[in-house]
MARGU-163647 format. One record per residue: residue in three letters; x, y negated, z of N, C-alpha, C in turn. Coordinates in pm, whole numbers, plus 50000, padded with zeros to 5 digits. Last residue first. Example, Ala and Ser with C-alpha at 12.3 -4.5 7.8 and 13.67 -1.06 7.14 Angstrom:
REM MARGU-163647
Ser512855022550708513675010650714512904999750787Ala513195056950780512305045050780513205033050780
***
This chain:
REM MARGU-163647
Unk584079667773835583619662373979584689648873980Unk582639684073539583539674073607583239672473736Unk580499699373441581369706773483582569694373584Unk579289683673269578459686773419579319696573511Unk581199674773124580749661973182579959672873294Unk581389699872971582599695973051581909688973128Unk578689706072876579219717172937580369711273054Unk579059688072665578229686672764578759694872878Unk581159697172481581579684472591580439682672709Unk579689721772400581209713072495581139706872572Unk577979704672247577479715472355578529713972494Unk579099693372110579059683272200578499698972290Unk580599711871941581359701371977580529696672088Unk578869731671837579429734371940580059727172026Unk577619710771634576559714971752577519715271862Unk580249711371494579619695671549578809701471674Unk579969736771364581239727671474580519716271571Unk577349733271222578059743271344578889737871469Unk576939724871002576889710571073577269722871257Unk578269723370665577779730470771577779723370931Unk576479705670394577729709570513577089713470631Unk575279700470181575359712370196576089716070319Unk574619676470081573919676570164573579694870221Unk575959659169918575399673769837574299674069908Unk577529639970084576509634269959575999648169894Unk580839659770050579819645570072578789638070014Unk582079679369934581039679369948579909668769980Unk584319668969918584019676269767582789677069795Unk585449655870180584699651370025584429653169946Unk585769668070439585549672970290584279665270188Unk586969658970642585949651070631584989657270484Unk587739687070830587679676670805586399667370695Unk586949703871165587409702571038587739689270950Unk586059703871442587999717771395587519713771217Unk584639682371627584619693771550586479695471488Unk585949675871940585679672571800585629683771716Unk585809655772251585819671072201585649666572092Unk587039643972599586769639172420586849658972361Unk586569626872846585879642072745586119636172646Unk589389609573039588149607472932587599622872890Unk591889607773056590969609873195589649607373135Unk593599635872904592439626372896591679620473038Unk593949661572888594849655172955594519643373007Unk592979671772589593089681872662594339669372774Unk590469674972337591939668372395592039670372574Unk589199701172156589139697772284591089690872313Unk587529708571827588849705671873588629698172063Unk585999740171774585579730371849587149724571896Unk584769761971559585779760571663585329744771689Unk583309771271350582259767871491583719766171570Unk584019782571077582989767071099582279764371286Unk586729796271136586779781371059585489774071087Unk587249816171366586549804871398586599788371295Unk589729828971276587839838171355587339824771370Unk591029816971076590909827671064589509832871065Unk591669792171291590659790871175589929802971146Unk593309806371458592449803971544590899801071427Unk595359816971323594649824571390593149822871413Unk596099789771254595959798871094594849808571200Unk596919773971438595669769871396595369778471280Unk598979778171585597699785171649596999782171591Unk600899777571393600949786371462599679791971531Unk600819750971283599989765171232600179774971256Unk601679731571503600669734471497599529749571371Unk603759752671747603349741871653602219750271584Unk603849770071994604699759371966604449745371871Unk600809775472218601469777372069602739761272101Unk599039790472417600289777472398600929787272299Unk596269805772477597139808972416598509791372356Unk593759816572739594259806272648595599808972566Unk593499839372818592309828972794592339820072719Unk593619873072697594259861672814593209849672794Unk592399891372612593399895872718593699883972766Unk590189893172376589809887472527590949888672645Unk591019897372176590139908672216590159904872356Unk592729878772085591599874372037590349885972096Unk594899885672269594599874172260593069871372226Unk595999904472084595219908472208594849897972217Unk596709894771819595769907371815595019906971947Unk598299879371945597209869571887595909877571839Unk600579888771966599919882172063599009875572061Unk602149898171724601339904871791600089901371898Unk603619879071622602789889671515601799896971616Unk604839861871786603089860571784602399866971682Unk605739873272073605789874171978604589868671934Unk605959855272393605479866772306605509867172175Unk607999846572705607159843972548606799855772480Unk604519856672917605469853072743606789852372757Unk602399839773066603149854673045603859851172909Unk600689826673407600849823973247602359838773218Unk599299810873655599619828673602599449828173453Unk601279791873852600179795673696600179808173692Unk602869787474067601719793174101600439794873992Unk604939772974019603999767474080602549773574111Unk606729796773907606649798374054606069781674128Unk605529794773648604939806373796605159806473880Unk606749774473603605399773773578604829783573668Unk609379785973541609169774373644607309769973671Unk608779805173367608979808473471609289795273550Unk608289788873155607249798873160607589805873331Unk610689775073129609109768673108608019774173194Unk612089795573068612529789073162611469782073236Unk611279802172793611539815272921611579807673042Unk611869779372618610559786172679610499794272748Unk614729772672665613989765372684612269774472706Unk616569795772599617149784472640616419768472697Unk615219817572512616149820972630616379805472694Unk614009808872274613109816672388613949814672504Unk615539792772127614699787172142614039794672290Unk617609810971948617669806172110616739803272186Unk617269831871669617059821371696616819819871883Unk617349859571603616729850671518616339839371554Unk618899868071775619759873071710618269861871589Unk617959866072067619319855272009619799853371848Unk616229885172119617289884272218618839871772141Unk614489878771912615369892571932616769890172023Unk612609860271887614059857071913614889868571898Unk609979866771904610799861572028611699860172054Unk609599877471684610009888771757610789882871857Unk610459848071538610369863871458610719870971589Unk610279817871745610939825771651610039842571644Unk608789809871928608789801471843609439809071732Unk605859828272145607309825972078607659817271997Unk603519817572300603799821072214605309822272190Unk601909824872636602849816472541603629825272436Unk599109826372793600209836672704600579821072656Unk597329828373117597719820872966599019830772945Unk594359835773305595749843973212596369835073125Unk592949817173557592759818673457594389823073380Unk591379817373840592509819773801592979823673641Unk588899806373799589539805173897590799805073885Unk587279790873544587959801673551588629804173653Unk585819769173374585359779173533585999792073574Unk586359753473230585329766873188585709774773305Unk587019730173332585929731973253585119743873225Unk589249738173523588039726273591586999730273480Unk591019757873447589939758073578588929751173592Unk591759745373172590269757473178590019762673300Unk593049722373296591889724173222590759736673219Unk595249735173428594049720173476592799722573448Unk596419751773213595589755773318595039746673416Unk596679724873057596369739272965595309746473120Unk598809714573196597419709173157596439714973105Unk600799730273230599919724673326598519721073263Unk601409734872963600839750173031600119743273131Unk602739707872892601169715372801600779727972864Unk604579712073031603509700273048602309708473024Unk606399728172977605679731173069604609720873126Unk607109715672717605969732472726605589732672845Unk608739696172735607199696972704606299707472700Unk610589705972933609449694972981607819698772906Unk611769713872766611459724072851610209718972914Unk610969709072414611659708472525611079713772621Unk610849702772041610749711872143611529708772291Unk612099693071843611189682971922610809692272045Unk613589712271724614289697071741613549689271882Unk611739727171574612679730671725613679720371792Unk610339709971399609899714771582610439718971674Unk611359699071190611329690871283611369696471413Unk610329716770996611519719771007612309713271119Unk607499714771002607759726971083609519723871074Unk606479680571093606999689170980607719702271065Unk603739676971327605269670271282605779681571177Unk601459669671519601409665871342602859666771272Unk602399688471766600879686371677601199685271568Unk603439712172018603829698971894602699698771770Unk602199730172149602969718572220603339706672115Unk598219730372167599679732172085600609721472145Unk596429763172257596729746872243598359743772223Unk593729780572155595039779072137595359759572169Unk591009806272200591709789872287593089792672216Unk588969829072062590219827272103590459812072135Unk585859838372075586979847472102588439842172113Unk584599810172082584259820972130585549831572174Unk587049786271999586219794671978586089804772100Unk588989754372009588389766572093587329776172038Unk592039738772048591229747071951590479755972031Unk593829712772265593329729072253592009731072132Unk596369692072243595319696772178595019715772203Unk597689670872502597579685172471596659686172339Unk599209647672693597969652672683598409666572538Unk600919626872897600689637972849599859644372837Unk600239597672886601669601772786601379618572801Unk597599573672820597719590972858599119593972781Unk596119550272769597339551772827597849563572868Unk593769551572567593619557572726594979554772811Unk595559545772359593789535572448593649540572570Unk596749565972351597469549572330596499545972414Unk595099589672334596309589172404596799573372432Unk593319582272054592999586572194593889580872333Unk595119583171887594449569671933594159571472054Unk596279611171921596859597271916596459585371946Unk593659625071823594439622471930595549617672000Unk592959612071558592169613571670592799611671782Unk596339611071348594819615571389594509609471538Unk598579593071323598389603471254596999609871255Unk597689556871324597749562571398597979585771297Unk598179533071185599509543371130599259555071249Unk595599508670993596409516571107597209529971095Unk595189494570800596299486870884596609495270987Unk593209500870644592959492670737593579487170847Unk595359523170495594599510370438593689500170504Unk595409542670748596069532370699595919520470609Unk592609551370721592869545470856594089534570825Unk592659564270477591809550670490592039541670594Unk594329580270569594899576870480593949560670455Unk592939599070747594239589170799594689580370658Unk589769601370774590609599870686591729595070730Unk587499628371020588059608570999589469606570883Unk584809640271198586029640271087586709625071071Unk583639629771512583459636771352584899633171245Unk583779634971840584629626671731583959634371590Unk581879626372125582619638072032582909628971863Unk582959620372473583019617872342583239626872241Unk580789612272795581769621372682581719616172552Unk579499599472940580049607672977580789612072965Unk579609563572901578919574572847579829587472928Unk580149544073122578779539373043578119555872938Unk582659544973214581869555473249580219552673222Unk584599531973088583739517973193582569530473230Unk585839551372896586459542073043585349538573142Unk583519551172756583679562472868584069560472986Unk583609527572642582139527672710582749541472796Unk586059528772510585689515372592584829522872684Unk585509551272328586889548872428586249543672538Unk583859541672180583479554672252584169553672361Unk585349520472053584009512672134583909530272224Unk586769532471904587329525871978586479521072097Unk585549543871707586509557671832586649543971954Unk584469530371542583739537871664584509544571728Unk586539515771437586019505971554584939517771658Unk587939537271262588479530571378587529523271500Unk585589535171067585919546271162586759544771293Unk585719509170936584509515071046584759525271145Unk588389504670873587999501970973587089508871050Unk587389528570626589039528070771588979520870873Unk585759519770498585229530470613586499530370716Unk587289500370420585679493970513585489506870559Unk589709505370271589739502270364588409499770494Unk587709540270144588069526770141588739521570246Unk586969575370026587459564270128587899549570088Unk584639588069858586159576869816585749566469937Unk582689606869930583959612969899585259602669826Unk580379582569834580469594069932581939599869830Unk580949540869831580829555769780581229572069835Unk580849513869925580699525770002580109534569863Unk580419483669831581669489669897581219506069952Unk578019482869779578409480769699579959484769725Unk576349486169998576299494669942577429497569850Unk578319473470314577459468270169577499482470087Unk578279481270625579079489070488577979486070411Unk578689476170941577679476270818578219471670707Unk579329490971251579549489871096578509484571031Unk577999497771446579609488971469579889487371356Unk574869503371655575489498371504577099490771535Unk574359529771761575139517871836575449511771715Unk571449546271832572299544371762573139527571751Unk569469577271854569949563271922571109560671856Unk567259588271671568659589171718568949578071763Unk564329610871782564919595771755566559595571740Unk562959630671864563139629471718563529617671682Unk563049634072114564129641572089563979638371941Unk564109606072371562989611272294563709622072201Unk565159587372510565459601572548564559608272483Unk566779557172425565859566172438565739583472428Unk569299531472563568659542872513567639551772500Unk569429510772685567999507772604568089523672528Unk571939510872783570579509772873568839510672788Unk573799512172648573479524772707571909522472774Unk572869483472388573579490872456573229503072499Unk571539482972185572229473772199573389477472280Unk570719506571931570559499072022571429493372049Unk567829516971715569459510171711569019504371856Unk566809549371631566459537171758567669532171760Unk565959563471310567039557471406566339547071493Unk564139594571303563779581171292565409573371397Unk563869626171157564459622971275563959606671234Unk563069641970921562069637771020562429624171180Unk565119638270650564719645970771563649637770841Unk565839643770380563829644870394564119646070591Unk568579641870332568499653170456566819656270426Unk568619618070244569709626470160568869642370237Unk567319601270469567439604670325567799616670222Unk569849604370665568289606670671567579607070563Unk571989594470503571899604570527570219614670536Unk570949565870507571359573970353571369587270385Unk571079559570751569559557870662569749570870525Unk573599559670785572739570470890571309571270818Unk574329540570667574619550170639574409564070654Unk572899517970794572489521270652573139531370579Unk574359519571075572539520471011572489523970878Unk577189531371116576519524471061575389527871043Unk577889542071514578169540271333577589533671281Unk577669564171744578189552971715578639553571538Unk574899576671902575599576171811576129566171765Unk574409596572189574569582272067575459585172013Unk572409620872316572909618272228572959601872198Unk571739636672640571239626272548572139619172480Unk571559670872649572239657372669571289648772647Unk570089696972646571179695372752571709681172769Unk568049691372475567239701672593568879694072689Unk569369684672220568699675872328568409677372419Unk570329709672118570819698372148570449686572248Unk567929721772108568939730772145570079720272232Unk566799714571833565789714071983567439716272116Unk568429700571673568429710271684567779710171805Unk569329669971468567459683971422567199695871519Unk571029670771554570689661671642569069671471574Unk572719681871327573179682971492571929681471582Unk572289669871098571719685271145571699683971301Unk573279640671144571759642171149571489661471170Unk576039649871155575109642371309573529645271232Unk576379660770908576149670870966575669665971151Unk575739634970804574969643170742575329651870852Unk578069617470861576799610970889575909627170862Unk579939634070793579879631070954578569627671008Unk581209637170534580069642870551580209642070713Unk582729605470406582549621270457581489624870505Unk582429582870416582009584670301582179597770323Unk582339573070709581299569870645581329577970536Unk584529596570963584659578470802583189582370741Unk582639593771227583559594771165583669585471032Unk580689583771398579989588971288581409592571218Unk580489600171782581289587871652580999594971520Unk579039596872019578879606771893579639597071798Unk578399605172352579009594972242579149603372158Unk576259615972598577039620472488577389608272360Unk574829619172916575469605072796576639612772704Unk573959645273039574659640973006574939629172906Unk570949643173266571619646773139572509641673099Unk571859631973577571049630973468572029638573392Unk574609638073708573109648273785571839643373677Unk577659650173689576419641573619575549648973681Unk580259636273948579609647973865578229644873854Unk581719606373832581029611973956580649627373892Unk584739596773723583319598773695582769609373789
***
């Protein structure tokens, strides 16, 4: 994809229907703020986007369209790719079904399609149920999985991003007793490449600091709480510098997460995933921003989930989401 000289084409997947995705796209899109940098679609259902608009008194009006070409750049319209239409009678807020499991599936899938074929710039993902996903026949664990398969991408990354701290993780959805099992030299030093790929090309960092985390209590204490540092991440970390990263560790991570968050490095490689995601929630539960990270695609997604306690209140905080495509805008004019 060429570097964007119109406003950025932003894909917006409504996530599962009966979560709050539809409700915090309609805040998103209320925000002068939003539109000034992209032009927003939205992929999902009409009559769920109606319910929201509704639910919201908002002002906004849906423009369904057919395709990228009939979009409108108006700022109180939402453009909108209908791939669902969910009978009332099947759709209740906070009880997933197999019909939102599909629905949700078919918009990641069409976002996919249209980026490939460079019809949109970028993609930002809203919350999504794995458990509905399976009742529609699919066993993907999350987002970035599908992602990875459709795109044909074997190494890609998840980075968490807030203001004050970046964490990206070498092992994502797998049971903590699993990780040192799944751990390899390969894969850490994948995820540091891509790690520093990334925040040169997007956030403009020339030479940008990464820290790697430890996997054990105090980095191992030289053996005495575990190998993991000496026998695979020390090795990682120093085959990585002498391609010329400027990355540091391993580090403890009682500690490395104090400096970390006071701006000492940029990014932070974590082993697994609540390693960087307790920190990273901590300073950033409603505005972190999930970024896949390897992609020959933008994909960015809000850092929460679909919370059905709230769906249908019309109380959710719609933050993440803003920061989400801000992102991704940010990336698409940042690409060459």
């Amino acid at each position: 994809m060429d570097k964007v000289i119109r406003k950025p084409r932003i894909g917006i997947t409504m996530g599962d229907p009966a979560g709050i995705g539809p409700e915090i796209i309609v805040k998103a899109l209320e925000q002068k703020s939003v539109w000034e940098t992209c032009t927003p679609l939205v992929l999902g259902d009409p009559g769920i986007m109606e319910k929201a608009l509704d639910l919201l008194s908002s002002t906004l009006t849906l423009h369904p369209v057919k395709n990228v070409e009939e979009i409108d750049e108006g700022e109180r319209r939402i453009n909108l790719l209908s791939l669902s239409h969910i009978a009332m009678g099947q759709f209740s807020y906070g009880k997933p079904n197999k019909h939102t499991g599909n629905a949700m599936v078919s918009y990641i899938q069409e976002a996919i399609h249209l980026a490939l074929r460079k019809k949109i710039d970028a993609i930002v993902t809203c919350p999504i149920n794995k458990a509905a996903m399976s009742l529609a026949g699919y066993s993907y664990p999350g987002h970035t999985e599908l992602l990875a398969e459709a795109t044909k991408t074997d190494k890609y990354a998840m980075m968490l991003a807030g203001e004050k701290l970046k964490v990206v993780l070498v092992t994502i959805h797998h049971p903590l007793r699993d990780v040192p099992n799944i751990l390899t030299l390969d894969k850490i030093i994948s995820t540091i490449r891509i790690t520093h790929t990334t925040v040169r090309k997007y956030f403009a960092l020339k030479k940008p600091e990464l820290a790697v985390a430890a996997l054990n209590p105090h980095a191992g204490e030289g053996g005495i709480f575990g190998n993991e540092e000496e026998k695979i991440i020390d090795p990682a970390i120093r085959k990585a510098r002498d391609e010329g990263i400027n990355v540091l560790g391993p580090f403890a991570s009682d500690t490395l997460f104090f400096y970390a968050a006071r701006g000492k490095f940029d990014a932070v490689i974590c082993m697994y995933h609540d390693q960087g995601l307790i920190p990273l929630k901590l300073l950033h539960f409603e505005d972190a921003v999930n970024i896949t990270l390897g992609l020959p695609i933008i994909r960015t997604s809000v850092d929460h989930g679909t919370a059905y306690d709230i769906a249908g209140v019309g109380s959710a905080n719609p933050q993440s989401l803003i920061n989400a495509i801000k992102t991704a805008t940010q990336m698409a004019v940042l690409k060459t």
